[in-house]
N, CA, C and O atoms as a DFTB+ gen file, in Angstrom:
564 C
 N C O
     1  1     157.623      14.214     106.723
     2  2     156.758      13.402     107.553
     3  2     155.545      14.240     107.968
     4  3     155.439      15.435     108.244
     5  1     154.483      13.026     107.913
     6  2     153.620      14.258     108.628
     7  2     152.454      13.245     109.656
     8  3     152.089      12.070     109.624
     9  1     152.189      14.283     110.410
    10  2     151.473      13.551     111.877
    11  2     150.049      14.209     111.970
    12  3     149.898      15.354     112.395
    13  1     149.230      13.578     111.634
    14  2     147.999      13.765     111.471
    15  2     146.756      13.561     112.686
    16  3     146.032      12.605     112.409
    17  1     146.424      14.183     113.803
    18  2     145.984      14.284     114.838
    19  2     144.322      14.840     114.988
    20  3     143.563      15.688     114.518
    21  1     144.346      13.973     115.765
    22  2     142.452      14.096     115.462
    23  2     142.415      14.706     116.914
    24  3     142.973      14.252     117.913
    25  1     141.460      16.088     116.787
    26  2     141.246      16.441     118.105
    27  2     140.881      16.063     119.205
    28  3     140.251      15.007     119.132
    29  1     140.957      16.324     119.870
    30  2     140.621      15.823     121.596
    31  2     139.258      16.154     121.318
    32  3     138.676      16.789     120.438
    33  1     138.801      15.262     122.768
    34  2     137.423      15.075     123.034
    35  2     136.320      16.481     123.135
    36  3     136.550      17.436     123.878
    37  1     135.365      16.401     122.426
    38  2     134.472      17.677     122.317
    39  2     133.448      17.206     122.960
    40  3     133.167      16.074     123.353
    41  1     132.806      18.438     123.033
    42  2     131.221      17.925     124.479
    43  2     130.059      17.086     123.233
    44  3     129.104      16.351     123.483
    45  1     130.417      17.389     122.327
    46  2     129.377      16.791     121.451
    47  2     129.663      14.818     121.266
    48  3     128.865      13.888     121.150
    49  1     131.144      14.878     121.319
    50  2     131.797      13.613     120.774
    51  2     131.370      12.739     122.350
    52  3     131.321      11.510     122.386
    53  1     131.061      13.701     123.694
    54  2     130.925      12.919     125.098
    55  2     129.470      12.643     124.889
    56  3     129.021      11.560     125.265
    57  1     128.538      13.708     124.206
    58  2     127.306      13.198     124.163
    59  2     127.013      11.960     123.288
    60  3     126.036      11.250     123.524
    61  1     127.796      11.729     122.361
    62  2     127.186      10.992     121.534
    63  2     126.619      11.288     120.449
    64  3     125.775      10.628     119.842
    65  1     127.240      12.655     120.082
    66  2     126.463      13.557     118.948
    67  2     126.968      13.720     117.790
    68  3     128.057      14.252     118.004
    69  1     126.815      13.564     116.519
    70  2     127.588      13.839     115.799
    71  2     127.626      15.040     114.852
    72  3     126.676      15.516     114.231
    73  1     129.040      15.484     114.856
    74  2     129.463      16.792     113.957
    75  2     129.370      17.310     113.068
    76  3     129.066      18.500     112.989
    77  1     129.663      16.374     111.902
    78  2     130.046      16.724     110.843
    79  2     130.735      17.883     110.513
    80  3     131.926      17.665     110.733
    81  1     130.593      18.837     110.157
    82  2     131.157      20.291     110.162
    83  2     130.398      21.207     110.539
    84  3     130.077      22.230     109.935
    85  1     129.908      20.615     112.202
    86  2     129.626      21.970     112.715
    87  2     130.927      22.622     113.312
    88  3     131.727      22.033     114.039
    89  1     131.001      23.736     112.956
    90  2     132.346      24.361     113.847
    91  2     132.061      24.312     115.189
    92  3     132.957      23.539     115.528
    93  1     131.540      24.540     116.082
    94  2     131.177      25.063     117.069
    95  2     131.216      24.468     118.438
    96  3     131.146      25.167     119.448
    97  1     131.359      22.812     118.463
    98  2     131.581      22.084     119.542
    99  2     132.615      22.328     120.025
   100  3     133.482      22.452     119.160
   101  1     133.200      22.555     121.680
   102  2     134.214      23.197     121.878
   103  2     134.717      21.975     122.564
   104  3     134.080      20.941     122.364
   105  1     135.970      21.921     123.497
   106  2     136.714      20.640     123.749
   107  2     136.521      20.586     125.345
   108  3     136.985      21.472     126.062
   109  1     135.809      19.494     125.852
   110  2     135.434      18.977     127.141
   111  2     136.655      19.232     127.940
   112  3     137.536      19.906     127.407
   113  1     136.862      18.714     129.347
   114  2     138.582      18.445     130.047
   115  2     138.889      17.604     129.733
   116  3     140.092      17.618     129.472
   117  1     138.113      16.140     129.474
   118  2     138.795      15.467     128.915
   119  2     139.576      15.614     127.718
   120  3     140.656      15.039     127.585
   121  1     139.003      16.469     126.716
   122  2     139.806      16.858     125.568
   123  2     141.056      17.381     125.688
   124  3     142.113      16.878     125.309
   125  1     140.821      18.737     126.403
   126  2     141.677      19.313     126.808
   127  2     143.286      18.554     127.670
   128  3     144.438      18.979     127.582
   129  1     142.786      17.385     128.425
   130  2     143.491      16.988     128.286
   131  2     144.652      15.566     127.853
   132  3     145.710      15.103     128.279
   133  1     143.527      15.250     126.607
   134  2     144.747      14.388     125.526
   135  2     145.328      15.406     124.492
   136  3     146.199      15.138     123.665
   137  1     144.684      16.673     124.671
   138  2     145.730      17.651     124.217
   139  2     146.917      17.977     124.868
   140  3     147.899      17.734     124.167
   141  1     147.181      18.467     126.020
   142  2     147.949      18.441     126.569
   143  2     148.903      17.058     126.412
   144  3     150.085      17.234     126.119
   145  1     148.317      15.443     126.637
   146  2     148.984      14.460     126.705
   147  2     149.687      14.363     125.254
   148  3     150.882      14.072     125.320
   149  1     149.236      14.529     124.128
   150  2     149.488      14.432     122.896
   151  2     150.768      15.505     122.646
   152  3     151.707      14.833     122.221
   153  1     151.132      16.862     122.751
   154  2     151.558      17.761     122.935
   155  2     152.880      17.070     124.007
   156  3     154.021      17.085     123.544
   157  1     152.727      16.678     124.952
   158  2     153.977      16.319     125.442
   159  2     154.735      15.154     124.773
   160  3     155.964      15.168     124.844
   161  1     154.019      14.001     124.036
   162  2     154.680      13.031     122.971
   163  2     155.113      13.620     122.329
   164  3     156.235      13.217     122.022
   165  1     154.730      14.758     121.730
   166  2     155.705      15.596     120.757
   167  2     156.230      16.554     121.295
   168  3     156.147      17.562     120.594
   169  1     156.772      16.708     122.295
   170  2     157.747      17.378     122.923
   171  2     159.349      17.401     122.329
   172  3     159.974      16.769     123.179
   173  1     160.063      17.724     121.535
   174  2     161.337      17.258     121.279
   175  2     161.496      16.797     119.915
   176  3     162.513      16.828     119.223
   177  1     160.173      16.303     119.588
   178  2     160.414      15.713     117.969
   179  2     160.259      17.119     117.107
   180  3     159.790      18.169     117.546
   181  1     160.748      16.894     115.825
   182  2     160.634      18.137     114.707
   183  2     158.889      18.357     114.545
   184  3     158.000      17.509     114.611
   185  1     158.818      19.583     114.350
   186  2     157.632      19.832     113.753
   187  2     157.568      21.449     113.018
   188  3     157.447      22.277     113.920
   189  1     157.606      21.940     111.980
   190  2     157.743      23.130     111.301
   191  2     156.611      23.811     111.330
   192  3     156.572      25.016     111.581
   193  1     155.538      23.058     111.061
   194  2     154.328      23.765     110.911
   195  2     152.853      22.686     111.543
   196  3     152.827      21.472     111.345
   197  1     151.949      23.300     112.154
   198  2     150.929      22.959     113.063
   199  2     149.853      23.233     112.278
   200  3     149.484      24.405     112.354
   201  1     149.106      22.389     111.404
   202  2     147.737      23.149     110.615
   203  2     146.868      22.782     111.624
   204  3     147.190      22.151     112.631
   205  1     145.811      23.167     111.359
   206  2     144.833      23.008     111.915
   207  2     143.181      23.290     111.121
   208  3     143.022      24.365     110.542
   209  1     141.964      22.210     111.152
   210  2     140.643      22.362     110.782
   211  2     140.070      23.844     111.286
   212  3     140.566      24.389     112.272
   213  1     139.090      24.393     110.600
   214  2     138.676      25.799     110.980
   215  2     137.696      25.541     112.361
   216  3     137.058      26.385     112.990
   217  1     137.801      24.153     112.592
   218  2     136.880      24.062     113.758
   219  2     136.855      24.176     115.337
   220  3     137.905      23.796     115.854
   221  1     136.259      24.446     115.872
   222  2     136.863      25.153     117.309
   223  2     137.654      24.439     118.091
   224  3     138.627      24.901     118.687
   225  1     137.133      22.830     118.141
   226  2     137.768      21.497     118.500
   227  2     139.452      21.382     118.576
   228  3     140.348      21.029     119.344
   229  1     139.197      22.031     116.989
   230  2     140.988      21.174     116.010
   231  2     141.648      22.364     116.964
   232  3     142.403      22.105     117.901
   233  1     141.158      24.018     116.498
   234  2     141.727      25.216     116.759
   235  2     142.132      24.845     118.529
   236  3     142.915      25.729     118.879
   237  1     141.981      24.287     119.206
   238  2     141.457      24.331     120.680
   239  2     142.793      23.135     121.033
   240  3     143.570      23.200     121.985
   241  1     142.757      22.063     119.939
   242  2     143.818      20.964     120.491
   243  2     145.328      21.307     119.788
   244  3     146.432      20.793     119.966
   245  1     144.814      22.535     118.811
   246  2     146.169      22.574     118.174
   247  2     147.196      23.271     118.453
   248  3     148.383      23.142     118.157
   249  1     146.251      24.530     119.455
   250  2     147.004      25.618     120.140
   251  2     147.041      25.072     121.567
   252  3     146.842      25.967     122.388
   253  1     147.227      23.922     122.076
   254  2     147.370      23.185     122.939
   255  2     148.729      23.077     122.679
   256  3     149.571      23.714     123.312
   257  1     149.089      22.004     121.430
   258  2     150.406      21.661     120.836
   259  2     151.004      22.977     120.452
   260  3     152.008      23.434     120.997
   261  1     150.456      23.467     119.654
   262  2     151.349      24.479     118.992
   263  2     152.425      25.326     120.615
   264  3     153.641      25.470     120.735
   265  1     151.439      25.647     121.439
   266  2     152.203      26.152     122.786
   267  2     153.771      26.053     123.294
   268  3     154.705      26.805     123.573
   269  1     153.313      23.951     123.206
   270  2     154.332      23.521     123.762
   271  2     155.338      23.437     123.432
   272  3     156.389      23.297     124.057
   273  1     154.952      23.571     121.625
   274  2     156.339      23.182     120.186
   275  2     156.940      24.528     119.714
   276  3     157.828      24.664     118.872
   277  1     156.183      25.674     120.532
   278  2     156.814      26.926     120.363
   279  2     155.979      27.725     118.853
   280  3     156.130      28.891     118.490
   281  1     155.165      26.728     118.239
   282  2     154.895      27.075     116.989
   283  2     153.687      27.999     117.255
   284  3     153.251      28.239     118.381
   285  1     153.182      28.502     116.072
   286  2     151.905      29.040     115.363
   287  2     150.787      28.178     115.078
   288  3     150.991      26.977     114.899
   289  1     149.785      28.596     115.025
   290  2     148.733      27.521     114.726
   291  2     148.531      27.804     113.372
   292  3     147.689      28.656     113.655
   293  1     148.565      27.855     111.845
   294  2     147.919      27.926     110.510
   295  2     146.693      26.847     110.465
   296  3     146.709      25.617     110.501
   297  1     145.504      27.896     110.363
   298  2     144.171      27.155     110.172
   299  2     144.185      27.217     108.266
   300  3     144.591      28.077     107.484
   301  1     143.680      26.166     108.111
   302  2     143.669      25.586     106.769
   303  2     142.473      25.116     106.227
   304  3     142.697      23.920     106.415
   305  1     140.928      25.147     105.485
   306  2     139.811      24.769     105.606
   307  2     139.769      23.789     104.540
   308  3     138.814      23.349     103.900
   309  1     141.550      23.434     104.462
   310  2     141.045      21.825     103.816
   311  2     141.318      20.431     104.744
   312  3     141.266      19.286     104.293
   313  1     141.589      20.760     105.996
   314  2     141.221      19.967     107.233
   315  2     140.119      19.893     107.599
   316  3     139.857      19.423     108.707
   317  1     139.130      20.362     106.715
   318  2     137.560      20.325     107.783
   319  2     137.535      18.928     107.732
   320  3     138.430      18.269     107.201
   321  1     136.124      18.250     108.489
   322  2     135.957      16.819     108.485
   323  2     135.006      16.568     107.114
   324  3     134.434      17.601     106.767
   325  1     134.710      15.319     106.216
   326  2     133.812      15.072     105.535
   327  2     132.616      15.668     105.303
   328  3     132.015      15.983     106.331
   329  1     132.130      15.899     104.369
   330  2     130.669      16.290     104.074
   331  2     130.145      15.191     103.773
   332  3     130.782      14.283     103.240
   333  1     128.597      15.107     104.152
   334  2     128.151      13.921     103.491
   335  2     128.219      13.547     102.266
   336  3     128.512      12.399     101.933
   337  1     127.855      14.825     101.178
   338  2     128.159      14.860     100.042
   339  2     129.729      14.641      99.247
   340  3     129.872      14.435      98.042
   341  1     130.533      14.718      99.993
   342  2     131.839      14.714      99.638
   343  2     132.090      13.360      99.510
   344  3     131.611      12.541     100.294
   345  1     132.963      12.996      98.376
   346  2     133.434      11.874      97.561
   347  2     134.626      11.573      98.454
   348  3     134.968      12.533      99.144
   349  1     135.302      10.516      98.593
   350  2     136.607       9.718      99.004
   351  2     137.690      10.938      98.084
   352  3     138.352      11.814      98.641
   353  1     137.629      10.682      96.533
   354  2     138.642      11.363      95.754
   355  2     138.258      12.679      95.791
   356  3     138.975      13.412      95.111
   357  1     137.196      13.303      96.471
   358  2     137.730      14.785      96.444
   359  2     138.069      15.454      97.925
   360  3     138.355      16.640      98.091
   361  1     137.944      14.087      99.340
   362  2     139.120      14.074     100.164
   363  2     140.695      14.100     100.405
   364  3     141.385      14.568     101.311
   365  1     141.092      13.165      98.816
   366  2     142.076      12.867      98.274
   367  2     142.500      13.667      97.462
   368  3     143.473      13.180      96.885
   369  1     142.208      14.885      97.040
   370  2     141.883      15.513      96.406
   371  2     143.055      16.688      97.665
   372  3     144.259      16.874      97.842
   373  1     141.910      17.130      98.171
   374  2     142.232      18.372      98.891
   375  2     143.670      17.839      99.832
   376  3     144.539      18.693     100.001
   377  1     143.850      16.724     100.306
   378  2     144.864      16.368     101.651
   379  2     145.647      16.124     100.601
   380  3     146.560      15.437     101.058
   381  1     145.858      16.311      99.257
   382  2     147.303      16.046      98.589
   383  2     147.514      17.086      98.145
   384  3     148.689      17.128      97.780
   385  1     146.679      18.567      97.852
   386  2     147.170      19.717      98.188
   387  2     147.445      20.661      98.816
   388  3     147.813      21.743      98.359
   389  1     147.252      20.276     100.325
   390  2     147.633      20.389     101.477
   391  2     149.352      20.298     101.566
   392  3     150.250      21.111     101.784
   393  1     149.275      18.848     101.272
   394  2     150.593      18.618     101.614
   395  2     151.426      19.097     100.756
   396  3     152.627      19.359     100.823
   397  1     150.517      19.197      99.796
   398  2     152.263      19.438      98.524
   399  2     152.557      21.339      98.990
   400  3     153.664      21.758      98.653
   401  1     151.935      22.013      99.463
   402  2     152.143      23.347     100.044
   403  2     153.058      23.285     100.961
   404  3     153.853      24.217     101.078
   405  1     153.110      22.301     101.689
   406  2     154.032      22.459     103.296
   407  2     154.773      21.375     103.420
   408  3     154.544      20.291     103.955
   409  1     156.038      21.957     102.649
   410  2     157.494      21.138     103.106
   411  2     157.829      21.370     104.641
   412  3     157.698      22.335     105.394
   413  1     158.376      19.925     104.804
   414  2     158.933      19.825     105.921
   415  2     158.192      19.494     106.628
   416  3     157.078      19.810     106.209
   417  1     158.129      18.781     107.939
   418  2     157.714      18.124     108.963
   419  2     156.109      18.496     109.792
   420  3     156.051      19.448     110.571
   421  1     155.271      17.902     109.596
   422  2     153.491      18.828     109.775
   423  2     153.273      18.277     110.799
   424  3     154.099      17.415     111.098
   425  1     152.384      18.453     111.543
   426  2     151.278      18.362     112.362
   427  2     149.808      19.030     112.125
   428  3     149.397      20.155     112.409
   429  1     149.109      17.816     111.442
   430  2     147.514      18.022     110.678
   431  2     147.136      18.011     111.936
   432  3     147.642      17.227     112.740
   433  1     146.065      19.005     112.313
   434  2     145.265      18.104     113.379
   435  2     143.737      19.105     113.161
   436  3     143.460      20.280     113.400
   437  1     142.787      17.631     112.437
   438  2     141.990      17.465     111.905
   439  2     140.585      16.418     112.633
   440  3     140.216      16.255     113.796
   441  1     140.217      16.008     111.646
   442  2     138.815      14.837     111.900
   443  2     138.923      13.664     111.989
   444  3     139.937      13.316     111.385
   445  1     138.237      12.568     112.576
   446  2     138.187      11.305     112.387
   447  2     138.301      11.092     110.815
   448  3     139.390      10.988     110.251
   449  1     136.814      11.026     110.022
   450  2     137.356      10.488     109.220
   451  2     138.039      10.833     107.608
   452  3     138.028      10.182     106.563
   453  1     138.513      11.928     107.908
   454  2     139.328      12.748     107.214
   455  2     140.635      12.210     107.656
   456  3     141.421      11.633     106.905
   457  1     140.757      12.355     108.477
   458  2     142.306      11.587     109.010
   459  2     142.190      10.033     108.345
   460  3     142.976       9.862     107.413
   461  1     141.590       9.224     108.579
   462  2     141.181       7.862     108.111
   463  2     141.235       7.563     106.557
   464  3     141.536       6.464     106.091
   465  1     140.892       8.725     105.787
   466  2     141.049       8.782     103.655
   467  2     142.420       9.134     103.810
   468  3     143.231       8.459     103.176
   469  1     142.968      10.354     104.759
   470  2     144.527      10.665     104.326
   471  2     145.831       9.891     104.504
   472  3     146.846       9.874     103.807
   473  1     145.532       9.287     105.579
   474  2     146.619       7.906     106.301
   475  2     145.883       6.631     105.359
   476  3     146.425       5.526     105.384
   477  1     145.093       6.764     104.839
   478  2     144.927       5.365     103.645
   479  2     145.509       5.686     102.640
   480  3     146.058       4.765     102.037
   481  1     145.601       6.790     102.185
   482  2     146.387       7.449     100.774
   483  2     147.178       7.516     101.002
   484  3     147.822       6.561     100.568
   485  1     147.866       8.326     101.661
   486  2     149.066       8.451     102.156
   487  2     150.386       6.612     101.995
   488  3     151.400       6.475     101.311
   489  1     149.705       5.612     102.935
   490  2     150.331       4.921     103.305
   491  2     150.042       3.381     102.567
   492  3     150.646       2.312     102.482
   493  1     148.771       3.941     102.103
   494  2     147.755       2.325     101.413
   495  2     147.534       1.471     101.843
   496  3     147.425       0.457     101.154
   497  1     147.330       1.442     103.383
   498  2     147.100       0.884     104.458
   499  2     145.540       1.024     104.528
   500  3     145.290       2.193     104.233
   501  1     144.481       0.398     104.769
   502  2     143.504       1.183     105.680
   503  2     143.406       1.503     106.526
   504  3     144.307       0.968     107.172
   505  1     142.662       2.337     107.364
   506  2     142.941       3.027     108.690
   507  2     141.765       3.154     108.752
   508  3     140.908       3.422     107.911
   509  1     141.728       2.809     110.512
   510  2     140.448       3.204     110.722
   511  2     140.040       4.885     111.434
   512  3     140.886       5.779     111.447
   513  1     138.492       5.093     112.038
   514  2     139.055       6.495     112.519
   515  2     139.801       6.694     113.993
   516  3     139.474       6.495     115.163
   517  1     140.766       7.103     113.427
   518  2     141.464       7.574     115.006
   519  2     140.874       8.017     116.296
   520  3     139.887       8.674     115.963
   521  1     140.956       8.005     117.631
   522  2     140.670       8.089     118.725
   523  2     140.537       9.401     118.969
   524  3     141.457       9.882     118.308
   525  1     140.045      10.181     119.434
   526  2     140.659      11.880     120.181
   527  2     141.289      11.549     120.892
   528  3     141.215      10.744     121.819
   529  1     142.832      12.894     120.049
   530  2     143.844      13.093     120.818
   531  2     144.742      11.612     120.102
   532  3     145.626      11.143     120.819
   533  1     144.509      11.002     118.858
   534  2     145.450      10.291     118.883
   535  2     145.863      10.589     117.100
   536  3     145.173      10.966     116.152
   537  1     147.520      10.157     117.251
   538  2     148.726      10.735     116.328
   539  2     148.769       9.505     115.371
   540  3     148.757       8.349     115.794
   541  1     148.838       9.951     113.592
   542  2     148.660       8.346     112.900
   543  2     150.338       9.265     112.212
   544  3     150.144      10.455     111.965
   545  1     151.438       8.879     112.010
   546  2     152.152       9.220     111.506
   547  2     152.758       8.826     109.976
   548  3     153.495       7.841     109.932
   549  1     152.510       9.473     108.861
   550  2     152.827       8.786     107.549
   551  2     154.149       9.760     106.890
   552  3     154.736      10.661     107.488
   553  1     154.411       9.269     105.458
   554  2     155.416      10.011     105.152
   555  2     154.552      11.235     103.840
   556  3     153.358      11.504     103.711
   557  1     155.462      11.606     103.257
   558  2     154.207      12.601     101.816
   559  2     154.540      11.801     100.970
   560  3     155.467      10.991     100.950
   561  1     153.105      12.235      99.654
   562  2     153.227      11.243      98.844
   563  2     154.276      11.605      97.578
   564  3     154.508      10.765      96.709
């Protein structure tokens, strides 16, 4: 199984600004705390491994969770969010060799709409982009 988590709120995401892959936006209190809130939903459930985007955001909500689940944070830079230039299938691309690396039970916690191509592949559902701080849970493919 794996649980794919879009970071908590960043000062850029309160302005109204958008990211793309800048690393560098760091996570507001509000962020900080649907990290914390997110992190206590998964209090108790399995989780083996905690990836995380190279971005300060993901790094910031993941070692939030990772804390509480006792785990490690593994940063992974095929969680970054979309490039403009980047294709759907070479999203699909990278989040299916992600997963095929890490058996057993994940916690992605990544981008809007990176999360949004992987929970559509994943499940063949569409999805839209997730909220900060919110959990889309699918199985591997």
């Amino acid at each position: 199984m794996i649980r794919w988590m879009r970071h908590g709120e960043s000062t850029w995401n309160a302005e109204g600004r958008l990211q793309h892959r800048n690393p560098t936006p760091p996570l507001t209190e509000l962020g900080r705390r649907q990290a914390r809130q997110a992190a206590e939903e998964l209090r108790g459930t399995t989780v083996d491994v905690v990836l995380s985007s190279p971005a300060l955001r993901a790094r910031q909500t993941a070692s939030v969770v990772a804390d509480v689940l006792g785990l490690d944070v593994v940063v992974d830079d095929r969680l970054v969010e979309m490039d403009h230039a980047e294709t759907v299938a070479q999203v699909r691309q990278r989040v299916l060799s992600l997963v095929g690396e890490h058996p057993g039970e994940l916690l992605a916690v990544s981008h809007g709409d990176t999360i949004a191509v992987a929970v559509e592949l994943l499940t063949g559902d569409p999805c839209s982009v997730p909220a900060n701080g919110q959990i889309h849970v699918t199985g591997t493919p």
